[in-house]
C-alpha positions in Angstrom: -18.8 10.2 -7.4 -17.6 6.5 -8.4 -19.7 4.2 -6.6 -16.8 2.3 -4.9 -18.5 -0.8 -5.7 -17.0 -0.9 -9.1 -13.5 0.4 -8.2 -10.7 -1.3 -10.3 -7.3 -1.2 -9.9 -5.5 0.2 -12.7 -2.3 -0.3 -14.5 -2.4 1.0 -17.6 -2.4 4.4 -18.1 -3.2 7.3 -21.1 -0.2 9.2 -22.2 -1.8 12.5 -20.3 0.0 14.4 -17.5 -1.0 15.1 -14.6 -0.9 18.9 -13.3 0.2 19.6 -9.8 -2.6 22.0 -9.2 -5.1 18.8 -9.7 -2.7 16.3 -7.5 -1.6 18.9 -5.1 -5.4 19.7 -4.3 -6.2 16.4 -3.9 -3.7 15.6 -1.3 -4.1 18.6 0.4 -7.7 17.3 0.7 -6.7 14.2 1.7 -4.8 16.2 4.8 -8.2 16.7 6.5 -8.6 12.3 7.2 -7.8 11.1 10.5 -4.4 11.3 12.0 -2.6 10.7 15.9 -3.0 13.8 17.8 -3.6 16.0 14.8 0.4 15.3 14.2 -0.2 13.9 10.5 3.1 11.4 10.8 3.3 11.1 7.2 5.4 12.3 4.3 4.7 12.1 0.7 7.4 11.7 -2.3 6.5 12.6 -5.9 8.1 11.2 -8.3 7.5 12.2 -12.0 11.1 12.2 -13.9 11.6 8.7 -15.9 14.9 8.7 -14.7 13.4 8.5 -10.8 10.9 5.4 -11.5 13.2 3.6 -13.4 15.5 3.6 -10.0 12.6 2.5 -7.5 11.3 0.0 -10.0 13.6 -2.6 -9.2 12.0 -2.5 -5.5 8.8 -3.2 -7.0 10.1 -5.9 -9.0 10.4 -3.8 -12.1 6.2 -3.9 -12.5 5.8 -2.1 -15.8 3.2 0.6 -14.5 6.0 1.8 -11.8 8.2 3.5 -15.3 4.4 3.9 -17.6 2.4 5.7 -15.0 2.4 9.7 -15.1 3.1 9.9 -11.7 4.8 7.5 -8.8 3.9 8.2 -4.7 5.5 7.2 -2.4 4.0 7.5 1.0 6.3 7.1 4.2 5.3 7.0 8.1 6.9 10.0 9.2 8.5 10.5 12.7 11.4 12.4 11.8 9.1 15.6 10.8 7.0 15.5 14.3 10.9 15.2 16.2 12.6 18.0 14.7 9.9 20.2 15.7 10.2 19.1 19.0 14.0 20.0 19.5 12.8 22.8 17.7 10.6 24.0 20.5 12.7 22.6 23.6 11.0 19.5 23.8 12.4 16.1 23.8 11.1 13.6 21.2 10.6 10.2 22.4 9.3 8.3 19.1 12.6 6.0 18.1 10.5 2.8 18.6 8.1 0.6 17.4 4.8 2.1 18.9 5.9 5.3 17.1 6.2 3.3 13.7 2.6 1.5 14.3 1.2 5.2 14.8 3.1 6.8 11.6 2.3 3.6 9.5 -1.4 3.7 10.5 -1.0 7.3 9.8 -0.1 7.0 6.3 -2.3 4.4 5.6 -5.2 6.3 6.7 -4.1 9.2 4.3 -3.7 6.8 1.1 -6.9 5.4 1.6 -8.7 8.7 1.8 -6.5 9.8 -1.3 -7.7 7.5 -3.6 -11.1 7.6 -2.6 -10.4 11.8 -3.6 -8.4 10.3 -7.1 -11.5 8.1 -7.8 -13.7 11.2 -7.4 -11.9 12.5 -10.4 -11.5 9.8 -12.3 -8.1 8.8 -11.9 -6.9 5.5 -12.0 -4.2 4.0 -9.1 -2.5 0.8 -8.0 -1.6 0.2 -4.8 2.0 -1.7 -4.3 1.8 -4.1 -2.1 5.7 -4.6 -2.9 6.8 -0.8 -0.9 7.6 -3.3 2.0 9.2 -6.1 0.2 12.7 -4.2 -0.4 12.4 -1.4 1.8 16.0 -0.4 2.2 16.3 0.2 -1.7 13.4 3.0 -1.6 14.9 4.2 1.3 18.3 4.9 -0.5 16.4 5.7 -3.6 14.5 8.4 -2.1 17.1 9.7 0.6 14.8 8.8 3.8 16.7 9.7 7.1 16.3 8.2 10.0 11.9 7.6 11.6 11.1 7.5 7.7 10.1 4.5 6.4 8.2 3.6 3.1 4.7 2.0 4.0 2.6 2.8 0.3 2.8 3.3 -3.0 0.5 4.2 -5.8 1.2 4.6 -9.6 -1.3 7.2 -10.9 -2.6 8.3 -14.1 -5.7 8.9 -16.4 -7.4 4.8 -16.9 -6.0 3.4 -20.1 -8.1 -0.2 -19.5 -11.4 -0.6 -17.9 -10.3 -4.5 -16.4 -12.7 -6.6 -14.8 -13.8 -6.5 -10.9 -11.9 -8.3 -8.7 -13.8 -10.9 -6.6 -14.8 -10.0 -3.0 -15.8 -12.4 0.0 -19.5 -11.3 1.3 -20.1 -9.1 4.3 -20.9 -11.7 6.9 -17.4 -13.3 6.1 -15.6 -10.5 8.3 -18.2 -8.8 10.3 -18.4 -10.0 13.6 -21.3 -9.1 15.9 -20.2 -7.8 19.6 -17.4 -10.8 19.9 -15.0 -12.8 17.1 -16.7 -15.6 16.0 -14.1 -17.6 15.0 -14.7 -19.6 11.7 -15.7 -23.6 11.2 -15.2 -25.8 8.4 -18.4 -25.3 6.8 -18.2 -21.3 7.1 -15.3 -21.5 5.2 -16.9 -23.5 2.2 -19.9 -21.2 2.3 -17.5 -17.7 2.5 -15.0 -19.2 0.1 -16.9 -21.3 -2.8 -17.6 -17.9 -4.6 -14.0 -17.2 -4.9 -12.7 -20.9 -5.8 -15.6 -21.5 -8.4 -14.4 -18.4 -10.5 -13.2 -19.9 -13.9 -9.9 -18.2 -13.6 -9.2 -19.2 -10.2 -9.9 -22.9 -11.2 -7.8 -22.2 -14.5 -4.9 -21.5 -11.8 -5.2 -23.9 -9.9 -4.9 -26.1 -13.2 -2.1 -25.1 -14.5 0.2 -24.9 -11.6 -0.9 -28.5 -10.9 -2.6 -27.6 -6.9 -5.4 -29.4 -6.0 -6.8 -26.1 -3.9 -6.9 -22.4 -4.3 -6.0 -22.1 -0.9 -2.0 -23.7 -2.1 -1.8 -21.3 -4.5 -1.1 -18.3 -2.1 0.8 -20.9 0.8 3.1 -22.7 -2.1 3.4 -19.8 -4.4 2.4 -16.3 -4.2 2.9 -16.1 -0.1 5.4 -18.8 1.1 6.7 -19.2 4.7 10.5 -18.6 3.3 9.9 -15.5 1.7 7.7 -14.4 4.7 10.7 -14.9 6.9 13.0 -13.7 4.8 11.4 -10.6 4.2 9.8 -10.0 7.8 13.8 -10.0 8.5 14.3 -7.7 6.0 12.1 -5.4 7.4 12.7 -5.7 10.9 16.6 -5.2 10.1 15.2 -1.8 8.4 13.4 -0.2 11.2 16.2 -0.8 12.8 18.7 1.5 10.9 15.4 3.9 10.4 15.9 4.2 14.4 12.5 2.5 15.2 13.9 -0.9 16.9 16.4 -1.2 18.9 
């Protein structure tokens, strides 16, 4: 097993398939991780034609490993499954709000953690899009999702092409908190952080995009208020015409 200590995130990718005996297995493993009243509010899409991943790459901001990798998967918090069975069997499903969304998302989450722990196992390499919930509506419409679907992950897969370098961590004692929160002073932050703003690359960026702190970096560039707001409205005005809000 891959000690998860040197996990990388990949992005390049050999030209090798995947079978779907190998990726079927794997998820089906991945079935068995925790899930909401053994409900498993979760749906995955597959995606392996070019012609599919060139159309969901412009909700990913057309990231090159979305069209290069074998295989594209998209995984949705699922209510709609869990309600249809319902009216199936004469009961009335309640789940058309945002309690049910938390649960399917948390859902999901759970099962594309455990499935790339199973993917590392076997030496496959993934990258987890951060972007799924950037653009949501476009996947959506992409992907046909009905109504108490929505897109909350998405991982490009294939056989490593690159071996990149780690990616820095904060230590342990940064986010473990002993029987209450201890919230964080100045000088915790220097001691917890200093690691991460010493790196030369992080300097290097810092540099060239004329900051004076890492810390800018991500509140003037990569993770501004505006877009924040703009696309925590986006989002919100999604789950509503997914039927999760009101």
């Amino acid at each position: 097993m891959k000690n998860l200590l040197t996990r990388r995130t990949i992005r390049k990718y050999a030209d090798r398939p995947i079978s779907d005996e190998l990726l079927n297995r794997l998820m089906n493993e991945a079935a068995r991780t925790q899930t909401m009243g053994n409900l498993q509010l979760y749906s995955v899409v597959v995606t392996r034609s070019d012609e599919m991943k060139q159309r969901l790459a412009p909700a990913h901001f057309n990231q090159p490993m979305v069209t290069q990798a074998p295989v594209v998967l998209t995984i949705c918090a699922d209510f709609n499954r869990t309600s249809q069975w319902a009216r199936c069997r004469k009961a009335e499903p309640g789940y058309d709000n945002f309690l049910s969304y938390q649960n399917a998302a948390i859902d999901a989450l759970l099962f594309t953690q455990t499935l790339c722990c199973l993917m590392d196992e076997e030496g496959l390499g993934y990258c987890y899009l951060g972007t799924t919930v950037y653009m949501p509506q476009m996947i959506i419409d992409t992907l046909r999702l009905p109504q108490l679907v929505m897109p909350v992950a998405t991982l490009t897969v294939g056989w490593p092409a690159e071996e990149p370098p780690l990616s820095d961590r904060l230590p342990l004692e940064s986010f473990v908190h002993s029987e209450t929160y201890h919230d964080y002073t100045p000088q915790d932050i220097d001691t917890y952080y200093n690691n991460k703003e010493q790196l030369p690359e992080n300097r290097h960026f810092v540099e060239i995009n004329h900051k004076e702190t890492l810390a800018q970096i991500f509140t003037d560039i990569r993770y501004t208020r505006k877009d924040n707001e703009a696309m925590s409205a986006t989002l919100l005005d999604t789950l509503k015409k997914q039927g999760f809000l009101d």
